[in-house]
TORTORFI-226076 format. One record per residue (C-alpha): residue in one letter; x, y, z. Coordinates in steps of 0.2 Angstrom, whole numbers. Each point is the difference from the previous one (the first is absolute). Example, Ala and Ser with C-alpha at 12.3 -4.5 7.8 and 13.67 -1.06 7.14 Angstrom:
<pts>
  tinu      u      v      w
     a     62    -22     39
     s      6     17     -3
</pts>
This chain:
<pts>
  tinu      u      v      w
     x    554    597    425
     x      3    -18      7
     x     -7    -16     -3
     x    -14    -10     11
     x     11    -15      9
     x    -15     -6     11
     x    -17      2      5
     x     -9     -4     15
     x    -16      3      7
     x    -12     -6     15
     x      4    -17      9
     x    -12    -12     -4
     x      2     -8     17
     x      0     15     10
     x     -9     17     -7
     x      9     10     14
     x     17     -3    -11
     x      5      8    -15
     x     13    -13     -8
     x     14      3    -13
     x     12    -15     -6
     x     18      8     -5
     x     10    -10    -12
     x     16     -3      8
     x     18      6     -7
     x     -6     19     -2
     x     14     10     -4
     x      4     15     12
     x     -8     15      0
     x    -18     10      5
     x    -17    -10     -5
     x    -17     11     -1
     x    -15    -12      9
     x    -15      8     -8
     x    -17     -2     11
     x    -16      4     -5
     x    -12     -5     13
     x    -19      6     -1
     x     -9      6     15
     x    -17     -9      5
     x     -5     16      7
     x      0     12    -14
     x      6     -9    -14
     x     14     11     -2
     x     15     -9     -7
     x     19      2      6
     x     15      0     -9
     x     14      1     11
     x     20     -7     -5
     x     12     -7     12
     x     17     -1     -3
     x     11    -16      6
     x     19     -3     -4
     x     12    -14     -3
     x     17      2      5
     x      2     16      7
     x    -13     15      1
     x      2     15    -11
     x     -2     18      9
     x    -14     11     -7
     x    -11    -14     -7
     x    -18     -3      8
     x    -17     -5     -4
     x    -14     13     -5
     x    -16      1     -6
     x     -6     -3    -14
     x     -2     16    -11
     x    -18     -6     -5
     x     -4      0     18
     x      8     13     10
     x    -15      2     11
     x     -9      7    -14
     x    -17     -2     -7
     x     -1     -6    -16
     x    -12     11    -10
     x     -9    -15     -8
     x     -6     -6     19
     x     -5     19      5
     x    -11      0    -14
     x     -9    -16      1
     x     -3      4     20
     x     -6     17     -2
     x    -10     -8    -12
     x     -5    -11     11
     x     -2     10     14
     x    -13     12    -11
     x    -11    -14     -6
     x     -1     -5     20
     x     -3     19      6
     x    -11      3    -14
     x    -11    -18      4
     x     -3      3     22
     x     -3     19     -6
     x    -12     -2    -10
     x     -9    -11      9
     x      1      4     17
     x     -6     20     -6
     x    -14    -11     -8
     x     -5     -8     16
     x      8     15     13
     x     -4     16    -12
     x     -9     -2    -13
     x    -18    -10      6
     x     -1      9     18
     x      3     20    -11
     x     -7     -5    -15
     x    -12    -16     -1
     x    -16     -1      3
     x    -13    -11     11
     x      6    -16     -9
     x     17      4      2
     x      1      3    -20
     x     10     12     -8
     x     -4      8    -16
     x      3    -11    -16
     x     14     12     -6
     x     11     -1     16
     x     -2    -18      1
     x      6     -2    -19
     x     14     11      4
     x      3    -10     18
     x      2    -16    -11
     x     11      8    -12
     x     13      2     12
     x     -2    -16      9
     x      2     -9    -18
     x     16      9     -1
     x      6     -1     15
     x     -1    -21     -3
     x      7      1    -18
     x     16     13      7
     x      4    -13     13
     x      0    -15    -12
     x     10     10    -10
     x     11      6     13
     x      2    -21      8
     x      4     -5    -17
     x     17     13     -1
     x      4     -3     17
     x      3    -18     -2
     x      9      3    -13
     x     12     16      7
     x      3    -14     13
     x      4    -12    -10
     x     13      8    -10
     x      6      7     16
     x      3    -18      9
     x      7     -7    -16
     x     11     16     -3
     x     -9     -1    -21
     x     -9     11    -13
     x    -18     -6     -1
     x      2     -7    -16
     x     10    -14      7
     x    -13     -2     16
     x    -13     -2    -12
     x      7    -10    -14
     x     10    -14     16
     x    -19      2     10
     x     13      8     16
     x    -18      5      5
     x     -7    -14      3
     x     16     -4     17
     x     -4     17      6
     x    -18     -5     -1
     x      1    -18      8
     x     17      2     11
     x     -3     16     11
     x    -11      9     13
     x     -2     14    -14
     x     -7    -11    -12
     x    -11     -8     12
     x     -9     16      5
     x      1      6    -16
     x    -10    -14     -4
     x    -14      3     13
     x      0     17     -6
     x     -4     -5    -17
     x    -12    -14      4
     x     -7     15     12
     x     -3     12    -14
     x     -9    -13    -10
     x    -13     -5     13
     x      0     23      0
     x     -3     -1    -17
     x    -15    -13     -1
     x     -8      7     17
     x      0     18    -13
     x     -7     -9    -14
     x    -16    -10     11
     x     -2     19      7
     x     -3      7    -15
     x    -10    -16     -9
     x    -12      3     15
     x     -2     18      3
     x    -17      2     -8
     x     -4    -18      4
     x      6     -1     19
     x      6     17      6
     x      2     -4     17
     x     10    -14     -6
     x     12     13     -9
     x     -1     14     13
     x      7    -14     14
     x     14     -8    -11
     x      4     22      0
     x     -1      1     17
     x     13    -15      2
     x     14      5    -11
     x      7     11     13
     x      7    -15      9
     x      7     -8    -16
     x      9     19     -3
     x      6     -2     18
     x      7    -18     -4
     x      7      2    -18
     x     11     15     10
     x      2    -15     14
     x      9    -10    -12
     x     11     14     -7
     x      6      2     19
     x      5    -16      3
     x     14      1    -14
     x      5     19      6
     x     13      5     10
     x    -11     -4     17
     x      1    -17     -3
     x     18      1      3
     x      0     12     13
     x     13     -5     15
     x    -10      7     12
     x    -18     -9      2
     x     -4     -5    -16
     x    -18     -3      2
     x     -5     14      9
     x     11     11    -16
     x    -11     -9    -12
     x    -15      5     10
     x      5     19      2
     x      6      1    -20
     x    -16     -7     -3
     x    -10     13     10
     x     11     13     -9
     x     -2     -6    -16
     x    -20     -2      2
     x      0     17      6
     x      7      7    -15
     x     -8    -11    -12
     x    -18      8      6
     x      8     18     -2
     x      9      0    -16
     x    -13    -14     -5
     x    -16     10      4
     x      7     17     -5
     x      4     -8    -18
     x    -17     -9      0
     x    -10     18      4
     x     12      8    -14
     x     -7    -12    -12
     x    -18     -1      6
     x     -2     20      3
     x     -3      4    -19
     x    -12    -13     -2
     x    -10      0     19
     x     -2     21     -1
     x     -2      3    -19
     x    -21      2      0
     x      1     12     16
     x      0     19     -1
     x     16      7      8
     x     -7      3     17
     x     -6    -19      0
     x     18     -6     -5
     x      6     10     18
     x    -10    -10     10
     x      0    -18     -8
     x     18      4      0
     x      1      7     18
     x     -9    -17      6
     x     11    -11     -7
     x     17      9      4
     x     -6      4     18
     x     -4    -20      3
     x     17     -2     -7
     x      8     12     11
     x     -7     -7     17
     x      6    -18     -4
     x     18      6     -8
     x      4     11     16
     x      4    -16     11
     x     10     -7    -12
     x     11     13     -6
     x      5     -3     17
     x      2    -20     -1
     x      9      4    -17
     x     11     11     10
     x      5    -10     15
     x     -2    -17     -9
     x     14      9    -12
     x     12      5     13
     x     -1    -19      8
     x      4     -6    -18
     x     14     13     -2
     x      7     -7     19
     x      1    -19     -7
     x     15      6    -14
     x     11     12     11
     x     10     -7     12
     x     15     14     -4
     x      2     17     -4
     x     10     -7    -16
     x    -16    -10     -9
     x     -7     19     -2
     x     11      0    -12
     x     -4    -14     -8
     x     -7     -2    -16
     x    -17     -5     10
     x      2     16     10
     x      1     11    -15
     x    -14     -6     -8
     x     -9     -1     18
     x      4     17      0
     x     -7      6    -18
     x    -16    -10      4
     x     -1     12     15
     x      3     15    -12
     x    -14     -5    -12
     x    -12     -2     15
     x      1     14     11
     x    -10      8    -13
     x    -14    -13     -4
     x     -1      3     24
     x     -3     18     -2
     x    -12      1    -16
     x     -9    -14     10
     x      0      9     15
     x     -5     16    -10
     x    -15     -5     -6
     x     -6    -10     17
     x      2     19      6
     x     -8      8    -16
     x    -16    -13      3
     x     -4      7     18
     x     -6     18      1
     x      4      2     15
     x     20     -4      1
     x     -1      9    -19
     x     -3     15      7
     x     13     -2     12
     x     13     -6    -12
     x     -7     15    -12
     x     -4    -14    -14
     x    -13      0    -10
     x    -12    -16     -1
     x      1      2    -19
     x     19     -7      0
     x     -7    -17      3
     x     -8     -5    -16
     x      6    -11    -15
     x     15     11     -4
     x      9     -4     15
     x     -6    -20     -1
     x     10     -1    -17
     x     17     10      6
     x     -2    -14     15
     x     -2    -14    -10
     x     14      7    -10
     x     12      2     15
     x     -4    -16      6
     x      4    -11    -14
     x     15      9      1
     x      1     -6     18
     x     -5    -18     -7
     x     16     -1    -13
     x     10      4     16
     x     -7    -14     10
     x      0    -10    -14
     x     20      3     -2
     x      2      1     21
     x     -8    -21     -1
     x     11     -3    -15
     x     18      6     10
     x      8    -14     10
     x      0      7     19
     x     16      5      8
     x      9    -15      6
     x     -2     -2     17
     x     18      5     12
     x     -2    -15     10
     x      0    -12    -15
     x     17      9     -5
     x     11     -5     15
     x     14     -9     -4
     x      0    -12     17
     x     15    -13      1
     x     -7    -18     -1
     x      7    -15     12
     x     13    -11    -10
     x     12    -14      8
     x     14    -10     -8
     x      5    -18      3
     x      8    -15     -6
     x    -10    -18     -2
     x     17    -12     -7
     x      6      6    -17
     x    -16     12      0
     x     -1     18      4
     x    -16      8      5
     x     -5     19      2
     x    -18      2      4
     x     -9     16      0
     x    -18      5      6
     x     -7     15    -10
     x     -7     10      6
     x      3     -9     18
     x    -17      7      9
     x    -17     -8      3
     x    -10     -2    -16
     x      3     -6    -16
     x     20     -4     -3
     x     11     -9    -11
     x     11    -11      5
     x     17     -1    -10
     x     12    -12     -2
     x     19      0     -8
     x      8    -17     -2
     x     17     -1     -6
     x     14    -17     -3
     x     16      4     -2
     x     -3     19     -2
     x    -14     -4    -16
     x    -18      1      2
     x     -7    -18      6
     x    -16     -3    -13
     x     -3    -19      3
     x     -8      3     16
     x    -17     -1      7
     x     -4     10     15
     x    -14      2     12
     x     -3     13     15
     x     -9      0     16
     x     -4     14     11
     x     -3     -3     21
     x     -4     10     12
     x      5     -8     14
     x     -7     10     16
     x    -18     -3     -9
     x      5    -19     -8
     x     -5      5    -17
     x      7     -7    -14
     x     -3      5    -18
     x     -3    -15    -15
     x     17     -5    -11
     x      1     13     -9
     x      6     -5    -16
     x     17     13     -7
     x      0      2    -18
     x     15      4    -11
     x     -1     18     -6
     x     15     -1     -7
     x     16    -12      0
     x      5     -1     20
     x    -13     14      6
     x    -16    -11      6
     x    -16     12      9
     x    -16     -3      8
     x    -13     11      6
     x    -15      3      9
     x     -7      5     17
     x      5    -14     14
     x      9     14     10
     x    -15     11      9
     x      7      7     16
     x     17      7      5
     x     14     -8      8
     x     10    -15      1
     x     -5    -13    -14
     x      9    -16     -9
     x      4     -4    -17
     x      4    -17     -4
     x      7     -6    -16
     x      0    -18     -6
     x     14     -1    -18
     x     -3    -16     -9
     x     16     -3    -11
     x     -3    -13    -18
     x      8    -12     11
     x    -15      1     11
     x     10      6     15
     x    -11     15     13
     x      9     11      8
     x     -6     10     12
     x      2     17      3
     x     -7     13     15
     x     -3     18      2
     x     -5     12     16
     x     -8     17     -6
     x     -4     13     11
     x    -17      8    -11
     x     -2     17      3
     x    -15     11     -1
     x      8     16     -7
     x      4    -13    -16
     x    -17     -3     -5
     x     -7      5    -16
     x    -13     13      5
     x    -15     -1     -8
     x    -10      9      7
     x      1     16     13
     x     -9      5     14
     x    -12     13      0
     x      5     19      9
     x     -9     10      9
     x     -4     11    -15
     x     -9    -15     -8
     x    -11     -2     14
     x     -4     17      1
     x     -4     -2    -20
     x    -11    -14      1
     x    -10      6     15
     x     -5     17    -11
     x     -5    -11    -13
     x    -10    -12     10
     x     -6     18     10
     x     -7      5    -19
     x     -7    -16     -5
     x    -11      1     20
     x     -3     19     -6
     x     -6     -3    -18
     x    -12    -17      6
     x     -7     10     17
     x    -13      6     -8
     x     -7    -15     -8
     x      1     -6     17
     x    -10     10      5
     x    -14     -1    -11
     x      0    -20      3
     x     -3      6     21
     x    -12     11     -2
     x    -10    -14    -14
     x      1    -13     13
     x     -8     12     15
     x     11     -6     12
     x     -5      1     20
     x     13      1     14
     x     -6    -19      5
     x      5     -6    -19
     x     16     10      0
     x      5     -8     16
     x     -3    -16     -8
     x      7      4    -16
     x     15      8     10
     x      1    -18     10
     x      0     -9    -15
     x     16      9     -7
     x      9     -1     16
     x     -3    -19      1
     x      3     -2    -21
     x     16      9      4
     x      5    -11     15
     x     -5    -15     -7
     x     10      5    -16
     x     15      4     12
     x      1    -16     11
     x     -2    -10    -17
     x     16     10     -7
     x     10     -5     16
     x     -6    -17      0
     x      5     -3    -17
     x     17      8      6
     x      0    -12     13
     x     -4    -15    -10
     x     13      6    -12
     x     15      1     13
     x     -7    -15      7
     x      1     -9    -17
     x     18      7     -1
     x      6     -7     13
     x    -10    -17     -4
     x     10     -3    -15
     x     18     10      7
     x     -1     -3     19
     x     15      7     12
     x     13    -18     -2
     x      2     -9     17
     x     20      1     -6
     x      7     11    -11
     x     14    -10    -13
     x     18     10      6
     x     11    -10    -11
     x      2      6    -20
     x     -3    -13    -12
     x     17     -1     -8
     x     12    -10     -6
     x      7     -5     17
     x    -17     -1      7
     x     -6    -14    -12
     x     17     -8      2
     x     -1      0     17
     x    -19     -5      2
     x      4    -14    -13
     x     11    -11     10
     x    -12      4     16
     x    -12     -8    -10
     x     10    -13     -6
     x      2     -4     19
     x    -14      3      9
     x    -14      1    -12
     x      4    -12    -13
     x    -12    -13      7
     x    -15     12     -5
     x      3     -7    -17
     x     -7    -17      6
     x    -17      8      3
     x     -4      1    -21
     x    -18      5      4
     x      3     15     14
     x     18      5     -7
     x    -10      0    -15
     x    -15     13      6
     x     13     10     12
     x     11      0    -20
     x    -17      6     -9
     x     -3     18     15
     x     16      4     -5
     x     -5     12    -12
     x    -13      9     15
     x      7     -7     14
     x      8     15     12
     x     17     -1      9
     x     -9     -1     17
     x     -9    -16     -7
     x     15     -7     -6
     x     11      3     15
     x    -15     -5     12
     x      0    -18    -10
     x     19     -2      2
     x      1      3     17
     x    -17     -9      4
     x     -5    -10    -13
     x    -15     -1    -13
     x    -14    -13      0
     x     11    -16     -3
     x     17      7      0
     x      9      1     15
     x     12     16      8
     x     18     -2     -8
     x      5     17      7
     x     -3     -4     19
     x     18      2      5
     x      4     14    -14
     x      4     18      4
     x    -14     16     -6
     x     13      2    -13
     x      3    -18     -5
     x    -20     -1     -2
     x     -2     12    -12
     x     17     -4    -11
     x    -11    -16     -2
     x    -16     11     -4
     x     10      6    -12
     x      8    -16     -8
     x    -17     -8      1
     x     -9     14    -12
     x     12     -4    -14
     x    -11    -17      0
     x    -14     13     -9
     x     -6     -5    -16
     x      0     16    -10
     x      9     -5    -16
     x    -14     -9     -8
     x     -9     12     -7
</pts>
């Protein structure tokens, strides 16, 4: 064991930047940099160690994961999401067989069931609410203890809830859940207050808590693994959400019947229970068939997100993948058992007999599937593989120089288009240099883009970093660096990367062929499951060739219109581009360093000194400095602005912009 020497966190001027201050005069050997950040996506927390050395580096020591992570689930989380997860299946079950099943097999002309299923129908909806506050309530706590690496004692007695609660994407869904369940649980209460008073009242506010089901399993999504899918986020929140509302009606509906069928067929005789039981499981069948198939294909698209390599099969995620498939396969053919066993015709094919689909077989589903559910629950709560592309090691651009008794190494990490940080080592007389204050700029000269002054702050004594997102393209771009000594003195210092694509932190991948072909079967179901209703909306509306031409017009023009207002907002878009970042009349080919400004500085002391003597335009041209481009600049040099007159007239392309470059020092950044 060793003791804690430091502790950072994230920068409060840049949130991009994890920041760590290390006291200086460490004594040689290997330090462990333990991080713990939390996912927005799923919540999960990891604990990871990285190992760094003072003096010489020691053979055989590295960093590793922490042995509470391990790209494990923790058992407490499993729990509170299966949990979770039941409640939820349990709630759009229930009330979509309500709506789906029950009222069009069972109800009568008032669409009213029987007061005992009702009762029973309520039952289950009650608990559905109470097991999902139940299961909110230990999940922000799991992820709470998680995040602060504690028992729950200690996040109850410190109130390490409440940062989880406020400070996190978790907690702010958690919090709309919550809120959610509330405005569930009153819309309950008013249904059953008015059921005798205003029944249509309370059979409508039934009818409607299908789509609070299908958003309470929404929100569940949106901190899953498909909100941190790399490949199309959005469209693998949709498709988890299709496959989770898929099964939700299945293991949902079956556990609803198993609850109401000892209540619903206890006054019938025996051949009466066949048939009330026969209506309801054949209406169940016909809506299940489609989306066995949405639950199938919708599952294989999910699977496709995760594995990139034959090597995250065999990932803690792929084993449990694996088990869940297990504990399934046998739910799939029991299902498809009785869908046979419910038709005579393709019993007597299959030589089954139509008694094998009764309440029997409902309750050894319903047994197997929450099974099923544990595995999910345990598959959402194991951190995905990590991702290949995220492991490669790529070599970041760094350059050395020497600014008087000052030397400087600067590196770009990752060096690629995106978010980068931009480090800085600053040593006098081989010691680290502290009393310095440093600021960055990046350019791009072929576009005459510049970022702000980016202001470097000291990580540690010597090593000052930035970051952010100022590089967004490949190939040659400039780093300038302005070093104020306590003397007051700037030096200037100027670097030429050459930004390569490969070095880019991918965050994302591009969809193969396979996920195409994925996606079309899905959308293929979802045509084939909603044709029918289609249908029967035609033939309501008595359609006649001379409307369906019109209606057939209609679409064709919704469509172009639709089209051309996509590519005019395209257009408007690159047109607004190159508004704000037009092509430069003249691109700047001189870097701005130390000789540049020396040199531009006694051209300016030559030629352009009596610009000074203009206060007002020197002044306003002083002022653009900050937006001003190069092109500007060099155009006013050579040309003039408004009351000042050309002082590069009879100065070289090169000379022009050496006094470009001179005459930007002038910018007034330091204020702030």
């Amino acid at each position: 064991a060793g003791a804690v020497i430091a502790s950072g966190g994230v920068d409060e001027a840049n949130h991009a930047l994890l920041t760590l201050r290390v006291p200086s005069g460490l004594p040689d050997g290997a330090y462990v940099v333990e991080l713990r950040p939390a996912f927005a996506s799923d919540g999960h927390v990891i604990a990871e160690s990285r190992v760094f050395f003072v003096g010489e580096a020691v053979g055989g020591v590295s960093g590793s994961l922490a042995p509470s992570y391990q790209a494990r689930a923790i058992p407490l989380e499993v729990f509170w999401r299966a949990l979770l997860n039941l409640a939820n299946f349990l709630f759009f079950g229930a009330s979509l067989l309500y709506t789906a099943v029950l009222i069009p097999a069972w109800g009568n002309a008032q669409d009213k069931l029987p007061p005992r299923i009702t009762s029973r129908l309520r039952t289950c909806f009650v608990v559905a609410v109470m097991l999902a506050f139940a299961a909110n309530l230990i999940g922000l706590l799991q992820q709470s203890m998680a995040f602060f690496n504690t028992d729950a004692s200690q996040v109850l007695q410190q109130n390490l809830w409440q940062v989880v609660l406020i400070g996190s994407r978790f907690g702010d869904i958690w919090k709309f859940r919550v809120v959610l369940l509330i405005f569930c649980a009153v819309l309950l209460f008013v249904a059953e207050y008015f059921r005798a008073l205003m029944p249509q009242l309370a059979a409508g506010i039934l009818r409607g808590l299908p789509w609070l089901g299908a958003i309470f399993i929404g929100l569940t999504m949106v901190t899953s693994h498909a909100a941190g899918s790399p490949l199309l986020p959005w469209v693998a929140i949709a498709v988890d959400w299709l496959h989770t509302l898929a099964i939700a009606f299945w293991l949902g509906g079956v556990l609803t019947l198993t609850l109401l069928l000892p209540t619903a067929l206890e006054p019938y005789e025996a051949e009466q229970k066949a048939r009330a039981l026969r209506a309801v499981l054949l209406r169940f069948s016909r809506i299940m068939l489609p989306l066995v198939a949405l639950v199938i294909l919708s599952g294989l698209y999910n699977a496709l997100n995760y594995f990139v390599s034959p090597a995250d099969i065999a990932s803690n995620y792929g084993r449990t993948l694996g088990i869940k498939l297990l504990l399934a396969a046998p739910v799939f053919v029991l299902g498809g058992w009785q869908h046979i066993a419910l038709r005579p015709q393709l019993a007597a094919r299959f030589r089954l007999r139509a008694g094998l689909a009764g309440g029997g077989l409902l309750r050894l589903e319903v047994a197997l599937m929450l099974l099923t559910l544990a595995a999910a629950a345990w598959l959402s709560a194991t951190p995905i593989p990590q991702p290949e592309l995220a492991r490669a090691d790529i070599a970041a651009p760094q350059a050395e120089t020497t600014l008087g008794d000052l030397s400087l190494s600067a590196a770009i990490i990752p060096g690629g288009p995106g978010v980068n940080s931009y480090d800085l080592v600053l040593n006098r007389a081989e010691a680290p240099a502290s009393d310095l204050e440093v600021y960055i700029q990046l350019v791009d000269p072929q576009r005459d883009i510049r970022s702000a002054w980016l202001n470097a702050e000291q990580a540690e004594d010597g090593l000052y970093v930035s970051a952010g997102d100022e590089i967004d393209r490949a190939g040659e771009w400039w780093t300038l660096l302005d070093i104020t000594t306590p003397d007051g003195k700037i030096s200037r210092a100027a670097f030429i990367w050459q930004i390569s694509e490969a070095a880019a932190v991918q965050q994302s991948r591009q969809p193969q062929l396979i996920h195409l072909v994925a996606l079309l079967c899905i959308a293929g179901v979802l045509a084939a499951w909603s044709l029918g209703r289609v249908r029967r909306t035609l033939a309501a509306l008595q359609l006649s060739p001379a409307s369906l031409l019109i209606a057939g017009a209609a679409i064709a023009v919704s469509l172009g219109v639709m089209a051309a207002g996509a590519l005019m907002l395209d257009e408007r878009q690159r047109e607004y581009t190159l508004t704000l970042h037009p092509p430069p009349a003249v691109v700047n080919s001189v870097l701005p360093d130390a000789a540049s400004l020396a040199r531009g500085g006694a051209l300016y002391r030559e030629h352009c000194l009596v610009w000074q003597g203009e206060s007002a335009e020197f002044r306003a041209l002083r002022n653009r400095l900050a937006s001003a481009r190069d092109d500007f600049l060099y155009e006013a040099v050579a040309s003039g602005w408004r009351g000042l007159s050309p002082c590069g007239a009879g100065l070289s392309v090169e000379q022009r912009w050496d006094v470009v470059n001179y005459f930007r020092t002038f910018e007034r950044r330091h204020d702030s």
